[in-house]
Backbone as JSON, one array per atom type, in Angstrom:
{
  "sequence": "XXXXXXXXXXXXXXXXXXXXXXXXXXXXXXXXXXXXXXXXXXXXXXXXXXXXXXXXXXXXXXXXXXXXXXXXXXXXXXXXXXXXXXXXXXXXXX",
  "N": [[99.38, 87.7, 79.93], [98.23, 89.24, 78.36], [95.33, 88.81, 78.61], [94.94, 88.93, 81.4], [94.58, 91.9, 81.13], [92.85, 92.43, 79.72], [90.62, 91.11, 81.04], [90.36, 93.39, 83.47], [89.78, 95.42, 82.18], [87.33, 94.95, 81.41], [85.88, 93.94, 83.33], [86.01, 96.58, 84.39], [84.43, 97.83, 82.8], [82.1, 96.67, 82.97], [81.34, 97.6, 86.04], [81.08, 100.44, 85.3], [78.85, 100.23, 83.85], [76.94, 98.84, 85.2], [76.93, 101.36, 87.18], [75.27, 103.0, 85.47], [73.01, 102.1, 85.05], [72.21, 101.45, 87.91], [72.01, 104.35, 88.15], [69.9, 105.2, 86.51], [67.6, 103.62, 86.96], [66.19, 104.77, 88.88], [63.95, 107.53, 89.11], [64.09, 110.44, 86.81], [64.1, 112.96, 88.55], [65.67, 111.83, 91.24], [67.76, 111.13, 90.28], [71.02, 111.07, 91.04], [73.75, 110.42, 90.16], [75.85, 109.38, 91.59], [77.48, 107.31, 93.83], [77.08, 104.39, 95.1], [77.79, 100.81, 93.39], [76.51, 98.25, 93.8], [76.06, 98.55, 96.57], [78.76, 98.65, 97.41], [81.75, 99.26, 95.6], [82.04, 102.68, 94.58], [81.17, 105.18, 92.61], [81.36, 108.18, 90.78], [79.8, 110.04, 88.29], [79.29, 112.46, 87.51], [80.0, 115.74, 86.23], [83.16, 116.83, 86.82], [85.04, 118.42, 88.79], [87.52, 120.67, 89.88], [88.04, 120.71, 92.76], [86.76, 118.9, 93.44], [88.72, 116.68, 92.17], [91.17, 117.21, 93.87], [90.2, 117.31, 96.18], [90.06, 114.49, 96.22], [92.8, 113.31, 95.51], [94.2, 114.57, 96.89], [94.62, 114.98, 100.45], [94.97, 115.99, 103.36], [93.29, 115.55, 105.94], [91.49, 113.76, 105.41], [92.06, 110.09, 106.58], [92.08, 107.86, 105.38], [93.7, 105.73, 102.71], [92.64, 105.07, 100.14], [90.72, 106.65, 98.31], [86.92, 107.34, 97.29], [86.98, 108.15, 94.08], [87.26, 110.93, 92.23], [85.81, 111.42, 89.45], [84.19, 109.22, 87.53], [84.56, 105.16, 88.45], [85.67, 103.35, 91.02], [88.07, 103.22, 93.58], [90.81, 105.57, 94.0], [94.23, 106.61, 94.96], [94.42, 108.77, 97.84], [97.01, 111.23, 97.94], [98.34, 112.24, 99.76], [98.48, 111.12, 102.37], [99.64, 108.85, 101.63], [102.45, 110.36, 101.67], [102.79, 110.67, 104.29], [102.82, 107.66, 105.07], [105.14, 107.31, 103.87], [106.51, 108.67, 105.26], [106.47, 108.33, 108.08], [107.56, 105.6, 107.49], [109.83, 105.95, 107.05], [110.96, 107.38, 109.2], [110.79, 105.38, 110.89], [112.68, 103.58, 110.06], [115.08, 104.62, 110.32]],
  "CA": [[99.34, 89.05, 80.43], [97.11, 90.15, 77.68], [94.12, 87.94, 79.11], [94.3, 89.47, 82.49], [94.18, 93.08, 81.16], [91.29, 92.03, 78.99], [90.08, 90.98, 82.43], [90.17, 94.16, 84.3], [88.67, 96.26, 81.22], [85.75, 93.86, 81.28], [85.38, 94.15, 85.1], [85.91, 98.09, 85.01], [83.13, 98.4, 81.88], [80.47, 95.77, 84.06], [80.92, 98.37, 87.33], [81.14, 101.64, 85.04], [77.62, 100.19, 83.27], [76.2, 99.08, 86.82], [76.41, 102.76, 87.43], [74.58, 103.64, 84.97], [71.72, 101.3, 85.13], [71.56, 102.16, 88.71], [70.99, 106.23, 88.25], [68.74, 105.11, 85.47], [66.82, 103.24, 87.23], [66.05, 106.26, 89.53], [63.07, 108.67, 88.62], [64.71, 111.2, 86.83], [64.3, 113.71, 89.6], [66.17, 111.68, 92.0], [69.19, 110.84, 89.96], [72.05, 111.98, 91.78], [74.41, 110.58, 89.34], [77.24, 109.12, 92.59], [76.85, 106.43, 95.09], [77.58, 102.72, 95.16], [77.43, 99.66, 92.55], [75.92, 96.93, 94.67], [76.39, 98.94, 97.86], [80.7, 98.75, 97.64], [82.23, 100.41, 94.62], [81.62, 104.44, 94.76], [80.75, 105.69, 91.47], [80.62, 109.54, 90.4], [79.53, 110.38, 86.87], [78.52, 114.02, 87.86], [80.76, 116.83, 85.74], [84.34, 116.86, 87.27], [85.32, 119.85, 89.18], [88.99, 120.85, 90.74], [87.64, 120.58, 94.3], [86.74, 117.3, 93.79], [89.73, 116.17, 92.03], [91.97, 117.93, 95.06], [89.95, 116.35, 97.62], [90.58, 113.04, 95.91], [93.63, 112.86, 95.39], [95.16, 115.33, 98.12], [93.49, 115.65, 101.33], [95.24, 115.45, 104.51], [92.57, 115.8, 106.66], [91.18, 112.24, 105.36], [93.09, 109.11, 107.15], [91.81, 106.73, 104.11], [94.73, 105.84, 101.71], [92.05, 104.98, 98.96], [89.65, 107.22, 98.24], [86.29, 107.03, 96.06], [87.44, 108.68, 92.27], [86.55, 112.27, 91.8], [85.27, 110.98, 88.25], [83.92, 107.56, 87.24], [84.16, 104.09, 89.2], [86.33, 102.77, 91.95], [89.38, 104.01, 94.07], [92.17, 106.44, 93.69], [95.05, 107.34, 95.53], [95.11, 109.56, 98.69], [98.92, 111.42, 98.15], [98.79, 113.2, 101.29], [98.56, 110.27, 103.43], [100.77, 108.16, 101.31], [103.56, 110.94, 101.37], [102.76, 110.5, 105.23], [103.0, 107.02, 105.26], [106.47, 107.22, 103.33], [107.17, 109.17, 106.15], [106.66, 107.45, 108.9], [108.29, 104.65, 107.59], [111.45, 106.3, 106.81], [111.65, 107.11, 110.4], [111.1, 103.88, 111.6], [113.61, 102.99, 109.24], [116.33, 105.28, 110.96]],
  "C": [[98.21, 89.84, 79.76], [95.81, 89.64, 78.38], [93.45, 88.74, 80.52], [93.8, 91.41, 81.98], [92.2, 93.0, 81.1], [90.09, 91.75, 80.38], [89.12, 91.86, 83.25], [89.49, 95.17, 83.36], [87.4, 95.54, 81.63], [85.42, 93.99, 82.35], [84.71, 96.09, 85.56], [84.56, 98.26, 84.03], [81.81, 97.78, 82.64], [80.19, 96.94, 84.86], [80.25, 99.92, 86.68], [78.96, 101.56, 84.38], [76.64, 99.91, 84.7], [75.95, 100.29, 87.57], [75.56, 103.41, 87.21], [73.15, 102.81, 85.26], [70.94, 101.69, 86.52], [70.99, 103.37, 88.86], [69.82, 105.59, 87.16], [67.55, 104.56, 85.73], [65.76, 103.42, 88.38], [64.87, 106.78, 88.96], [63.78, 109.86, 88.32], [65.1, 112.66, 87.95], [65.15, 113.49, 91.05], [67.56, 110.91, 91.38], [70.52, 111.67, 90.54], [73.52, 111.71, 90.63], [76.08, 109.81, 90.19], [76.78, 108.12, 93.68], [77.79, 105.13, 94.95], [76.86, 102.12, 94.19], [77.57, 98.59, 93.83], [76.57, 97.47, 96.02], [78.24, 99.2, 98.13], [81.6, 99.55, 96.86], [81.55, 101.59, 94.12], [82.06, 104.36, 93.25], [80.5, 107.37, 91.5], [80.92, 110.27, 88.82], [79.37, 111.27, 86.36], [79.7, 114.61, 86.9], [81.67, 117.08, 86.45], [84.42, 118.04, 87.8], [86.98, 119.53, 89.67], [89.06, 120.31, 92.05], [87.73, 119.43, 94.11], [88.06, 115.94, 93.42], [90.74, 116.09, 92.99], [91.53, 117.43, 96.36], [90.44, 114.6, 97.58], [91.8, 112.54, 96.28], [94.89, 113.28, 96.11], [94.53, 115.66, 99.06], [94.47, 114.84, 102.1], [94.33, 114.77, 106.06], [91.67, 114.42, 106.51], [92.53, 111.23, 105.36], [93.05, 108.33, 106.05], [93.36, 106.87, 102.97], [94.13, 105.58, 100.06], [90.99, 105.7, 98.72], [88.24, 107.25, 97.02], [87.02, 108.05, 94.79], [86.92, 109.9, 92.49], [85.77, 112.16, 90.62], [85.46, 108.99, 87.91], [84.37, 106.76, 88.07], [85.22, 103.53, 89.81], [86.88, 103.86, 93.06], [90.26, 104.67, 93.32], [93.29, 106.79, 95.11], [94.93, 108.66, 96.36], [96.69, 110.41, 98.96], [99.02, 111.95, 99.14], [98.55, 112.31, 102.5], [99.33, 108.83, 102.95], [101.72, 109.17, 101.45], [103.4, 110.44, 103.35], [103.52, 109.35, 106.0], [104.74, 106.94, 105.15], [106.98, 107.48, 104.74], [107.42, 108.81, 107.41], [107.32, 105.82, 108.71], [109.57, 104.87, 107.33], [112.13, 106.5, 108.54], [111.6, 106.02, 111.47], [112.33, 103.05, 111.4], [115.07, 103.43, 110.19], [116.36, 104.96, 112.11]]
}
């Protein structure tokens, strides 16, 4: 169990440094600081805000159940289209 953590640290520090290498390897004037590691995993390194946290992680108005991170590298959780989901499966359920 310990092996795989060790795993997924080591995987998340490769993508979180692939971030960086990519803005860095930018002209400082066109560092944006958010984008993709090797075109697939969304990266944003930029200074955190509320908005962006709130869009992340609550937004009805996006269908996606994974959304890029408001801060640093991968997915996060959509709750307003998982509380959805719940929901439609409860009344399927009934």
């Amino acid at each position: 169990m310990r092996r795989k953590k060790t795993k997924w640290r080591l995987l998340g520090l490769a993508l979180l440094l692939g971030a960086v290498v990519t803005e860095l390897q930018k002209a400082p004037e066109d560092r944006q600081w958010h984008g993709r590691v090797a075109g697939i995993v969304p990266y944003d390194l930029r200074t955190p805000t509320f908005e962006r946290f709130k869009a992340a992680a609550w937004n009805p108005d996006d269908d996606r159940l994974f959304t890029p991170n408001a801060f640093g590298v991968g997915w996060g959780l959509n709750f307003a289209q998982l509380v959805q989901l719940i929901k439609a499966a409860r009344a399927e359920a009934s």
